[in-house]
N, C-alpha and C positions, 0 to 999 in steps of 0.2 A: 442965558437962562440958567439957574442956580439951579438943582434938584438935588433935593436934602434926601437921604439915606436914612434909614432910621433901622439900625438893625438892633435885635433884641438880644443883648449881651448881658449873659447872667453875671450879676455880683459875685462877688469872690464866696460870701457866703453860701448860694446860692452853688457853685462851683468844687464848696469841700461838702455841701450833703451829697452831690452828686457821685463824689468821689468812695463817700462813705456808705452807701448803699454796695451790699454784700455780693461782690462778683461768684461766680460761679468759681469752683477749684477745678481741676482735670479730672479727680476722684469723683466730683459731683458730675461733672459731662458726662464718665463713662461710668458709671451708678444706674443717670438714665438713661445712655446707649443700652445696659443690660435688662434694665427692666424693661424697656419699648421692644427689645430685641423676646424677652420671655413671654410677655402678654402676643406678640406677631407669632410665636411656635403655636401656644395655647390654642391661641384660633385658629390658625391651619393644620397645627397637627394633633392634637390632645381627641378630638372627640373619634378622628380615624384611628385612632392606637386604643382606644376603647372597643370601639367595634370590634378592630381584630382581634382584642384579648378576648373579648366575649366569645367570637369566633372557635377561636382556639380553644376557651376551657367547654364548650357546647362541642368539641370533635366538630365541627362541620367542617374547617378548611380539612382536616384530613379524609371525610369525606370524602369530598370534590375530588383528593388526589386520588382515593382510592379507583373512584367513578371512569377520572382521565388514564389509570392504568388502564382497567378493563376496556376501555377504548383503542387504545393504544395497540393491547392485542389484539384485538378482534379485527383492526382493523390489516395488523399485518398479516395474521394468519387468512384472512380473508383474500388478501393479494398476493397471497403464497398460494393459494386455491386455485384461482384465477393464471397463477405462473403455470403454473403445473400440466393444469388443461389447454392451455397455449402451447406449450411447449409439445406438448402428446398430439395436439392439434397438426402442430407444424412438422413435426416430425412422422404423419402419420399412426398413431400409434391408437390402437383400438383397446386400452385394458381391458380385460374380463373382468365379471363381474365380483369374481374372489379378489383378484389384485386390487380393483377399485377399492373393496371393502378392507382392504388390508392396508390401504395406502391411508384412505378413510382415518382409519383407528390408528395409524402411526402419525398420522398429522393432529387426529382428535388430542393423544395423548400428549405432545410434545406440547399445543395449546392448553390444554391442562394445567401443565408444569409449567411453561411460560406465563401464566394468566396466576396462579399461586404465588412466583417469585418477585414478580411486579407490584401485585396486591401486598404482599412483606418489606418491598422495597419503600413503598409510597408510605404504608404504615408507618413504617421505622421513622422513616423519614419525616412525616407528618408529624410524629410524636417529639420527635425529637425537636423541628421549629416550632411546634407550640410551647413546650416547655419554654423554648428560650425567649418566646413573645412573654408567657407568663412570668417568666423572671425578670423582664423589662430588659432583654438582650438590645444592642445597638443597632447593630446592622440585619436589620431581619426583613429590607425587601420594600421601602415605601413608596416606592416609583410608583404608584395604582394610578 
């Protein structure tokens, strides 16, 4: 039994249009590697680096640092409180009412000062990475 083969083999004509259809260059590959690569940033990152700039010139992110300072102290001086009377606890120790009050106003004050240096710290600080989100700085934190 004879089975004829019939494969569809282009003419030589047919073989130099083929040829003369315009391959891609390396320049054209990585042209569109750049562009595929800048429209994939856009949409993942362009409309979050908006917000934050907004952020940033609206004061809020400084804000928030200012807020997480005052936090910050309150909460240690609050467990410096709490040391204190443990410690007066355990050791027996009954303050009078002047010492309390005096201990009181040395702890108030140093919370004070603490709670001012923080508040300056986070400012500075806040002002100074907003600036650099507004000047389109690089490395400004986009883990979110």
């Amino acid at each position: 039994m004879r089975m004829d083969f019939n494969f569809n083999v282009p003419s030589q004509a047919q073989l130099e249009a083929i040829n003369n259809v315009a391959k891609p260059t390396a320049s054209d590959t990585m042209a569109e590697i750049h562009r595929e690569q800048w429209e994939d940033w856009k949409n993942r990152y362009q409309s979050r680096l908006i917000d934050l700039a907004n952020q940033a010139q609206s004061g809020e992110l400084t804000r928030k640092d200012i807020q997480r300072a005052d936090q910050s102290v309150t909460s240690a001086f609050s467990g410096q409180r709490d040391s204190i009377q443990k410690t007066n606890s355990g050791l027996g120790i009954q303050p009078t009412a002047q010492q309390k009050e005096s201990s009181d106003r040395a702890l108030g004050l140093a919370e004070a000062s603490g709670r001012v240096g923080a508040r300056n710290q986070a400012r500075i600080a806040g002002e100074d990475r907003d600036m650099q989100i507004l000047a389109g700085g690089g490395n400004i934190g986009l883990g979110m």
